[in-house]
Each structure stands twice: as C-alpha cells, then as structure tokens.
N, C-alpha and C positions, 0 to 999 in steps of 0.2 A: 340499847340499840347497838348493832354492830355493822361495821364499815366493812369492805372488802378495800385491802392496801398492798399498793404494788412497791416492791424494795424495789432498791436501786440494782439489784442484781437482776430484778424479772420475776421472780416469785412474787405471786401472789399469797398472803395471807388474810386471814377475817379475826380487826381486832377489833374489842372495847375501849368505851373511856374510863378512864381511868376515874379513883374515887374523887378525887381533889378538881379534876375538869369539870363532872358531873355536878359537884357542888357548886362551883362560881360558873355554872353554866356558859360555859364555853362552848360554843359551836364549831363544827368542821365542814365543810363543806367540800365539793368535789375541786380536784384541784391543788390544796393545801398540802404543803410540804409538815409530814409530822415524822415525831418520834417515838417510834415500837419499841415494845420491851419484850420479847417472843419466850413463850415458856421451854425449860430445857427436857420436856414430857412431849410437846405435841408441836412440832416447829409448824404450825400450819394454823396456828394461836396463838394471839396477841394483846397488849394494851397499848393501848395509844396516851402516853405520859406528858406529851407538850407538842404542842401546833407552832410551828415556824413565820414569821411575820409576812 
C-alpha cells in the first residue's frame, strides 16, 4: 500500500512501509506524524520507517 505524505516543507510525496512496519503490522493512518526516508533517484519516493506516537 502506498500513502500520499506531506513534508514539513509542503511537498507532497507517495511512500511505502517499510519491511520491518509491514511485518509487526503497524498501521498509519491519516493524520499520523511519520518518518520518510526519500530516495536520492526519485525525490517524489518514499519509505515510511517509523510512525510518531
């Protein structure tokens, strides 16, 4: 599944979860402050590494 995540800047990018969230089934939901990891090929792609409390 893939999210549509807005930086703190205003850019919008569309990341995935990451292997390790995927695994221990971690949810996100709209709202949730998380942590992108943006690739240095396509800045407009993402992982999403950890979900903020």
């Amino acid at each position: 599944t893939t999210f549509r995540v807005q930086l703190d800047n205003g850019h919008v990018v569309t990341a995935h979860l990451s292997g390790k969230m995927r695994k221990h089934y971690i949810r996100i939901l709209t709202g949730d402050r998380v942590t992108v990891q943006l690739t240095p090929y396509d800045l407009s792609k993402g992982r999403i590494t950890y979900r903020a409390r």
